[in-house]
PDB file of N, CA, C and O in Angstrom:
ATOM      1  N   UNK A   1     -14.076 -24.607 -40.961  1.00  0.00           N
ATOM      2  CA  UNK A   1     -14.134 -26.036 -41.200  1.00  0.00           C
ATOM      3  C   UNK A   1     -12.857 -26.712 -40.719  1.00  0.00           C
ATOM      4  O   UNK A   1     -11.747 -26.202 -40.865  1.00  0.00           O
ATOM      5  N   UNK A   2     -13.105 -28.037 -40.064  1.00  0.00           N
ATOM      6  CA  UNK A   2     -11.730 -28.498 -39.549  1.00  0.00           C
ATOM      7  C   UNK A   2     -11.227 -29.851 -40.354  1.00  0.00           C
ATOM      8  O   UNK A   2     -11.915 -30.872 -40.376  1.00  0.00           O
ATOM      9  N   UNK A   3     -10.305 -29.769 -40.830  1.00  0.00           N
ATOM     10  CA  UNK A   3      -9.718 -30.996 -41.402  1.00  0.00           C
ATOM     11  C   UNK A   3      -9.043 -32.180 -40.948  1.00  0.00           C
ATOM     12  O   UNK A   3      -8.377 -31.776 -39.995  1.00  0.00           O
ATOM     13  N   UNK A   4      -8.871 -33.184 -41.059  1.00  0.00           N
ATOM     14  CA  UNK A   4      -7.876 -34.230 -40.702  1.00  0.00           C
ATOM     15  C   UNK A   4      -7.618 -35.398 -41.702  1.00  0.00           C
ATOM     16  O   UNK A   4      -8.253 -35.737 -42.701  1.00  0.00           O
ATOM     17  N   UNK A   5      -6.618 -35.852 -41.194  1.00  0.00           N
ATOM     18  CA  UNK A   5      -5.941 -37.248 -42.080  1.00  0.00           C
ATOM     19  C   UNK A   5      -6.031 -38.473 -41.007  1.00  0.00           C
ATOM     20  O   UNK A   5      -5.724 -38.841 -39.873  1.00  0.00           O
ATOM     21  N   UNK A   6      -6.786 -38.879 -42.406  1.00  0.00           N
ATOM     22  CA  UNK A   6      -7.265 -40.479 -41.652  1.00  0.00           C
ATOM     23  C   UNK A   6      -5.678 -40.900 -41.234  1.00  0.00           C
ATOM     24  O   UNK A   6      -4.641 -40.603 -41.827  1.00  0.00           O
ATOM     25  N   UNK A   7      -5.855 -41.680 -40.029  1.00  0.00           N
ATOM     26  CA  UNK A   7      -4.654 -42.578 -39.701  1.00  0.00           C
ATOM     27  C   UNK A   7      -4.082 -43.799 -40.481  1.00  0.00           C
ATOM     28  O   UNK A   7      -2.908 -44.136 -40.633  1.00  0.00           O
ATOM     29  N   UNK A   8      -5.354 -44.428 -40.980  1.00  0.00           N
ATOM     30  CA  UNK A   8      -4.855 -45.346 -41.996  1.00  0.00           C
ATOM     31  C   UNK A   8      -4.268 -45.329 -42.953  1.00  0.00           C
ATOM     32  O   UNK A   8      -3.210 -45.875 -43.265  1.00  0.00           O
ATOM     33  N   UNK A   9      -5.460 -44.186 -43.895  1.00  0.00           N
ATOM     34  CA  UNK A   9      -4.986 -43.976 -45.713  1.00  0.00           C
ATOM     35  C   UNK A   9      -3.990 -42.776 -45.764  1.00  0.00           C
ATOM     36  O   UNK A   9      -3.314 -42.641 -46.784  1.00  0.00           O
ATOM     37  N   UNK A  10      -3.835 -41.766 -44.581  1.00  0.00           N
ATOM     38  CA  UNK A  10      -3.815 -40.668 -45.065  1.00  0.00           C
ATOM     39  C   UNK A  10      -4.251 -39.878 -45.746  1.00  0.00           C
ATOM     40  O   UNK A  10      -3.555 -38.926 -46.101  1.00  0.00           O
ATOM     41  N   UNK A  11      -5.661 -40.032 -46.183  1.00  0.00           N
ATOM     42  CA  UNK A  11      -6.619 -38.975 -46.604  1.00  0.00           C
ATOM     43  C   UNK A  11      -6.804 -37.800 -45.931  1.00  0.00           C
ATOM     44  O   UNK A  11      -6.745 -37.582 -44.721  1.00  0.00           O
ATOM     45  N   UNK A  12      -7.077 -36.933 -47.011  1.00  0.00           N
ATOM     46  CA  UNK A  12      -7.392 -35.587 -45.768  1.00  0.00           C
ATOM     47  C   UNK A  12      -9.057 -35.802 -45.748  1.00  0.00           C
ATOM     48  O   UNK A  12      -9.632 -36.124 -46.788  1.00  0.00           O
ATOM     49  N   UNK A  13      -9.758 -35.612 -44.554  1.00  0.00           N
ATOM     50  CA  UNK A  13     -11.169 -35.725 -44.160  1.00  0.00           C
ATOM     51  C   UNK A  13     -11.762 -34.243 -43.901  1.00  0.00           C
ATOM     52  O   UNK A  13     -11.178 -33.580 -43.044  1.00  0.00           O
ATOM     53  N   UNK A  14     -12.773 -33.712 -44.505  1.00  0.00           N
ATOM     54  CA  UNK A  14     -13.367 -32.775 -43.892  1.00  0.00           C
ATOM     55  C   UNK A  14     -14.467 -32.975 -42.757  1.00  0.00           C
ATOM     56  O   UNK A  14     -15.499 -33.567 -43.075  1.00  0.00           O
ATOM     57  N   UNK A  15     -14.310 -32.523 -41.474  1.00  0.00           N
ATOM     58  CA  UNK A  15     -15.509 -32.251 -40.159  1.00  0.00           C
ATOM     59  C   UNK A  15     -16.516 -31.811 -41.093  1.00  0.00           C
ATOM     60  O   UNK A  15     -16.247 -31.107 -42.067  1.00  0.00           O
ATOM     61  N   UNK A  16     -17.738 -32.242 -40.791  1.00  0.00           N
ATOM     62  CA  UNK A  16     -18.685 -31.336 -40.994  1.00  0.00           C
ATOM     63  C   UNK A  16     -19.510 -30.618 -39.721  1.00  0.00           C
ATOM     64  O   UNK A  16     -19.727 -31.184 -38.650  1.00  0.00           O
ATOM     65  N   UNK A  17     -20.014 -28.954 -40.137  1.00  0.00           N
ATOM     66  CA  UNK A  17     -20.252 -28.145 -38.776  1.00  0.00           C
ATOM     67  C   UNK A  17     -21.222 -29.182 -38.015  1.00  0.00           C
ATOM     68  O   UNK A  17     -22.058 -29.894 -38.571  1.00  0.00           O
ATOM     69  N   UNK A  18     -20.956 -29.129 -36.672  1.00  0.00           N
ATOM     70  CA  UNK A  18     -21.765 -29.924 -35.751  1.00  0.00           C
ATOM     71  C   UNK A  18     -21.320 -31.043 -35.552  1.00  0.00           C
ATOM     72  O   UNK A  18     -22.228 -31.718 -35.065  1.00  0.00           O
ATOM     73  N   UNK A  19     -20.292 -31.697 -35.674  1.00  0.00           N
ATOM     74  CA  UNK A  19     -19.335 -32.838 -35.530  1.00  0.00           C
ATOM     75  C   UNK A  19     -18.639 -32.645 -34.308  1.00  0.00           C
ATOM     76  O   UNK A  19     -17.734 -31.827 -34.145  1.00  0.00           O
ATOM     77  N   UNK A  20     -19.242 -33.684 -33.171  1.00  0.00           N
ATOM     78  CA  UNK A  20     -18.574 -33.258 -31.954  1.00  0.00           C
ATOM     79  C   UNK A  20     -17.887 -34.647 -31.493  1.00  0.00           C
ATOM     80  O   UNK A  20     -18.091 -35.736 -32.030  1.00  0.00           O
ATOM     81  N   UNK A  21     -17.194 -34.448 -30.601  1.00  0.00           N
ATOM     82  CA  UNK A  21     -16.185 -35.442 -29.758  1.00  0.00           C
ATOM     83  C   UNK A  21     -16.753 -36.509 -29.370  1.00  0.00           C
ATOM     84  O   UNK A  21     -17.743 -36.408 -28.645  1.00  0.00           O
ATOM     85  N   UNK A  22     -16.293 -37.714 -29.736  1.00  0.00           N
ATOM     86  CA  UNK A  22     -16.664 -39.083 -29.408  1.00  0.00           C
ATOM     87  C   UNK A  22     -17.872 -39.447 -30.528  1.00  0.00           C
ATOM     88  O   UNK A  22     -18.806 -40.217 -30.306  1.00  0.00           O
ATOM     89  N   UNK A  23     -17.666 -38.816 -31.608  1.00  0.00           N
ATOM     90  CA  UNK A  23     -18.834 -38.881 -32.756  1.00  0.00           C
ATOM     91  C   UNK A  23     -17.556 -40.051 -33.398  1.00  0.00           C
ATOM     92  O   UNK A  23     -16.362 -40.069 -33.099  1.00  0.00           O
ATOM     93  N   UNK A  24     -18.514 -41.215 -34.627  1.00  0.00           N
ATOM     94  CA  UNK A  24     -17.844 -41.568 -35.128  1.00  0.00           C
ATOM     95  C   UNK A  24     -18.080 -41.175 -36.518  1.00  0.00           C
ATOM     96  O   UNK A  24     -18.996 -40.488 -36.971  1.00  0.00           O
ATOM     97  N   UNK A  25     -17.158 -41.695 -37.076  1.00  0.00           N
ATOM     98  CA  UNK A  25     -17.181 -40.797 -38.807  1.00  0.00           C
ATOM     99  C   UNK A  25     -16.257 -41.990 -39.413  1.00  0.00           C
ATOM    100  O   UNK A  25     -15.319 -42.439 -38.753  1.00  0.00           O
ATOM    101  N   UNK A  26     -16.605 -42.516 -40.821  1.00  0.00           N
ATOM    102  CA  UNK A  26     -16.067 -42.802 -42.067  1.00  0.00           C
ATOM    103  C   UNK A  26     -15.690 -42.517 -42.902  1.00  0.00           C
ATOM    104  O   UNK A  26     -16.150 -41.885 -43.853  1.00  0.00           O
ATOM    105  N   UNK A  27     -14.429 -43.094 -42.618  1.00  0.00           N
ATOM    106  CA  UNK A  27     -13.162 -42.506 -43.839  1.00  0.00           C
ATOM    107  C   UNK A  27     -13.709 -42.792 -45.469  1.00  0.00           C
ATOM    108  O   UNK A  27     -13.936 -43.929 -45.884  1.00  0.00           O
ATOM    109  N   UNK A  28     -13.897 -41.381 -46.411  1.00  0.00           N
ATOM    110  CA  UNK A  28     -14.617 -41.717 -47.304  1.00  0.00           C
ATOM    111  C   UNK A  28     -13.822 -42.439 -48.476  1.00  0.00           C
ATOM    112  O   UNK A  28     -14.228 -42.765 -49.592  1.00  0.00           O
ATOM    113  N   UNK A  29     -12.363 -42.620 -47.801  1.00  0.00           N
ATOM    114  CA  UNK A  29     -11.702 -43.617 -49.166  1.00  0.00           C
ATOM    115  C   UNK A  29     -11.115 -44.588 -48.719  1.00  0.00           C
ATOM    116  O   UNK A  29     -10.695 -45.353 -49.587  1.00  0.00           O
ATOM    117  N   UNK A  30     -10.816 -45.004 -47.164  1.00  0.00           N
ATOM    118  CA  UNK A  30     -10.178 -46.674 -47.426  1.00  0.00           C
ATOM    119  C   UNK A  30     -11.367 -46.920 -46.429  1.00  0.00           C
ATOM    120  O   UNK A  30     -11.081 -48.008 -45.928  1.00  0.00           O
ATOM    121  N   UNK A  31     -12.646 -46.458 -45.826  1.00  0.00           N
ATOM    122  CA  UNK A  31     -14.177 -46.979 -44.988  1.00  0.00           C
ATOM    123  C   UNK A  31     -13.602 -46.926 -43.646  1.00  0.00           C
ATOM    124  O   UNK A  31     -14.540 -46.770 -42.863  1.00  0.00           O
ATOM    125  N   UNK A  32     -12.473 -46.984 -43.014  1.00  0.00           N
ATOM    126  CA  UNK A  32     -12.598 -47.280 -41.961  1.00  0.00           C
ATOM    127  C   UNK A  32     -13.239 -46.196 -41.012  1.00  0.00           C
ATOM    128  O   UNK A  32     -13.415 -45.013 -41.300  1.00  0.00           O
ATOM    129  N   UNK A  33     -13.642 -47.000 -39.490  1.00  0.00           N
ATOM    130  CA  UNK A  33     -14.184 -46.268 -38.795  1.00  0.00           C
ATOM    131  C   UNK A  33     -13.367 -45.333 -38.122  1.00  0.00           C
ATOM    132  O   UNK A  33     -12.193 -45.683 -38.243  1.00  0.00           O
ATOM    133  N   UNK A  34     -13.498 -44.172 -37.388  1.00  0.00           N
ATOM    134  CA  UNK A  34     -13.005 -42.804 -36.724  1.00  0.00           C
ATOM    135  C   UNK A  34     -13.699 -42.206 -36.205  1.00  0.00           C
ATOM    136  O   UNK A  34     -14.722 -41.657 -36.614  1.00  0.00           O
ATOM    137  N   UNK A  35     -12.847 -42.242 -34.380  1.00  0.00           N
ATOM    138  CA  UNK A  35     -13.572 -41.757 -33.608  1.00  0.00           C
ATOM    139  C   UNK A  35     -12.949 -40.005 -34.008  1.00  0.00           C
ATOM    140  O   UNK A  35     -11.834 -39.756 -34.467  1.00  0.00           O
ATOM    141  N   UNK A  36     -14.096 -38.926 -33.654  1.00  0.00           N
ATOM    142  CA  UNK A  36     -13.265 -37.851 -33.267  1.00  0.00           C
ATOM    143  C   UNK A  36     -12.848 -37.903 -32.021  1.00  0.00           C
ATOM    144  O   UNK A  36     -13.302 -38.732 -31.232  1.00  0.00           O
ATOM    145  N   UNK A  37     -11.795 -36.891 -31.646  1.00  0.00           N
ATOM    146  CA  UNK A  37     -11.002 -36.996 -30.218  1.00  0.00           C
ATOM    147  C   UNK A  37     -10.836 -35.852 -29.813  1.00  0.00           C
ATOM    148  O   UNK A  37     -10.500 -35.755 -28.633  1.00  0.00           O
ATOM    149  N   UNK A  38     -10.974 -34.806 -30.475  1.00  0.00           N
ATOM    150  CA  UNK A  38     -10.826 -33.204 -30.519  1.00  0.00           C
ATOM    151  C   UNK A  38     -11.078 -32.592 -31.412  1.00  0.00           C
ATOM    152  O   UNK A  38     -11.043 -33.026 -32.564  1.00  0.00           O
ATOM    153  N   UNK A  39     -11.523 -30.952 -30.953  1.00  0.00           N
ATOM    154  CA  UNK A  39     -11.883 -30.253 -32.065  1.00  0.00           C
ATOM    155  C   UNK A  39     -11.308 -29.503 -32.401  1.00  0.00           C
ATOM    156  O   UNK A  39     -11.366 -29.117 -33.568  1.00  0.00           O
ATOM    157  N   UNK A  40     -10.362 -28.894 -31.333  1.00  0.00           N
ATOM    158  CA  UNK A  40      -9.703 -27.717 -31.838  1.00  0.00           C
ATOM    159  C   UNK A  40      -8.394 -27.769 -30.893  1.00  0.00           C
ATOM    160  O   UNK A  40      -8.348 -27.537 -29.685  1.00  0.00           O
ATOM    161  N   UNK A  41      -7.457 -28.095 -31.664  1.00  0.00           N
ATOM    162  CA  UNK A  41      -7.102 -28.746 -33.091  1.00  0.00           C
ATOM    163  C   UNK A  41      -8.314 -30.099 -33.400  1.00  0.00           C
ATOM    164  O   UNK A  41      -8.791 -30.782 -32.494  1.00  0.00           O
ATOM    165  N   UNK A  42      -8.550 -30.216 -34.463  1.00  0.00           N
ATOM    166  CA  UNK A  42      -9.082 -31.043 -34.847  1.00  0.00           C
ATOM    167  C   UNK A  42      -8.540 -32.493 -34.959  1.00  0.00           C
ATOM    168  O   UNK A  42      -7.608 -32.541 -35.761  1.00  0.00           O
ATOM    169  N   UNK A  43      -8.866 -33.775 -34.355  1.00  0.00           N
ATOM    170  CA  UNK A  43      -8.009 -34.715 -34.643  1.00  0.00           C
ATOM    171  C   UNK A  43      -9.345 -36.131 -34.168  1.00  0.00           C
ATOM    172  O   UNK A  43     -10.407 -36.030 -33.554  1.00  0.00           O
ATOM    173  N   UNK A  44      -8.645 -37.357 -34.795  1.00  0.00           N
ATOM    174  CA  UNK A  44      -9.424 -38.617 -34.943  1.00  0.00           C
ATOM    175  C   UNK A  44      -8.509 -39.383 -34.917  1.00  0.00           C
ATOM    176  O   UNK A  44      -7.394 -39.101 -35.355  1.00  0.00           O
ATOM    177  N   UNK A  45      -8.926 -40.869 -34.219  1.00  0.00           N
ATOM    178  CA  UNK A  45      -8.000 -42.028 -34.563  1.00  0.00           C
ATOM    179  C   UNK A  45      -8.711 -43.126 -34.867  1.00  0.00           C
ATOM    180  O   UNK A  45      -9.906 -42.884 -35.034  1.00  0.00           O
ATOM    181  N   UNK A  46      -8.397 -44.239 -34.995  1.00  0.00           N
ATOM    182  CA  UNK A  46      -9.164 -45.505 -35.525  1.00  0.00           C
ATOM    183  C   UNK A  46     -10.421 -45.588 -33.745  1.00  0.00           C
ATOM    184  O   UNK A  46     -10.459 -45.471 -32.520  1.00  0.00           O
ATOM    185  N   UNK A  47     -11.127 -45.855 -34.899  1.00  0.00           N
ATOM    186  CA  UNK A  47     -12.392 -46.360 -33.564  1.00  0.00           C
ATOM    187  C   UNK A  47     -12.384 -47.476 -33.167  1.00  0.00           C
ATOM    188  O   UNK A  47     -12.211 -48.331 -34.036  1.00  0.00           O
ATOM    189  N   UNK A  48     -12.613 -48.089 -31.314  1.00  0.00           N
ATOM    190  CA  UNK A  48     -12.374 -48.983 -30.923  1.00  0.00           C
ATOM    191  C   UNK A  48     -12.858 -50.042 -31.654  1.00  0.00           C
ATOM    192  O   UNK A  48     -13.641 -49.588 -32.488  1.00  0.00           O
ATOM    193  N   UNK A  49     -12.753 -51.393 -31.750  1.00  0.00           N
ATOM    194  CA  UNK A  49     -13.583 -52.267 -32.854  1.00  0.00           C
ATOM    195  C   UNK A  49     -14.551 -53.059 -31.850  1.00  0.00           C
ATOM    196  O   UNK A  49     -14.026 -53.746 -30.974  1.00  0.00           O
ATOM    197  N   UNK A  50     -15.741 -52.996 -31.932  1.00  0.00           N
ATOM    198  CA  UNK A  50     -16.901 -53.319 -31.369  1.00  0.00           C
ATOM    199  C   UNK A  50     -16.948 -54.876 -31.485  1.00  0.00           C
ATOM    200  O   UNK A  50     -17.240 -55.553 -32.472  1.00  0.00           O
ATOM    201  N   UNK A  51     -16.545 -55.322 -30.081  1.00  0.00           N
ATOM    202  CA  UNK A  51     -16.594 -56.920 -30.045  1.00  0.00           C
ATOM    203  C   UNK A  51     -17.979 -57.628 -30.387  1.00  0.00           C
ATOM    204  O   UNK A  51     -19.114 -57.392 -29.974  1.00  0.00           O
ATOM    205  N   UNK A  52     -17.715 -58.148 -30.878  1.00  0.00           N
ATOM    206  CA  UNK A  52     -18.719 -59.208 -31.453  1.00  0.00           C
ATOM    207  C   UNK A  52     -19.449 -60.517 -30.832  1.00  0.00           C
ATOM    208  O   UNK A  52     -18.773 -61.317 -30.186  1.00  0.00           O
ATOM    209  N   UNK A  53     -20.587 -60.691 -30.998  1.00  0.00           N
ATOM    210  CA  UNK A  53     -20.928 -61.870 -29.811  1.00  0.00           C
ATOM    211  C   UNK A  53     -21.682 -62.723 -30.939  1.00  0.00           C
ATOM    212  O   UNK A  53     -22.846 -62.489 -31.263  1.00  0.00           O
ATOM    213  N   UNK A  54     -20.692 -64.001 -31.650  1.00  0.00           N
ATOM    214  CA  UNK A  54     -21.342 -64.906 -32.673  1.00  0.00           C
ATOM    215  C   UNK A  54     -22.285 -66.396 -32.103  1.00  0.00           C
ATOM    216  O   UNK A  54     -22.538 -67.482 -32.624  1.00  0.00           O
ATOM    217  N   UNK A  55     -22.573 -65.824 -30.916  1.00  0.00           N
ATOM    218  CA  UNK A  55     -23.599 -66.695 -30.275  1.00  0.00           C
ATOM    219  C   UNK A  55     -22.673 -67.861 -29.322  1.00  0.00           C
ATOM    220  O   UNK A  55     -23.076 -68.967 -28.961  1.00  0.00           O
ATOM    221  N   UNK A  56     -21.404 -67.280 -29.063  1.00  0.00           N
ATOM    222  CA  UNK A  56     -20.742 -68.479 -27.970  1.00  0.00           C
ATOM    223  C   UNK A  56     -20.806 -68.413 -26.695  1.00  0.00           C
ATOM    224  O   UNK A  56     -20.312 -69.304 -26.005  1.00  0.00           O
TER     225      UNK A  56
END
């Protein structure tokens, strides 16, 4: 099993098996989004933030 710490909270996060690269995942204590970036070593950073189109 591979672990990591969110960038934000510093939580430690567990991978779950079958969690592959460019998957995103939620930090289960401050929500934010996380891309994975690698597996081995295991590592994630904040996920790009998905621009928004409010009809302009």
């Amino acid at each position: 099993m591979n672990t990591v710490v969110c960038p934000e909270c510093e939580a430690q996060i567990t991978l779950e098996a079958g969690t592959e690269v460019g998957e995103i995942i939620v930090c289960p204590d401050c929500g934010v989004d996380l891309e994975v970036t690698a597996l081995n070593p295991a590592a994630v950073e904040l996920a790009p933030m998905e621009q928004e189109d409010w009809g302009e």
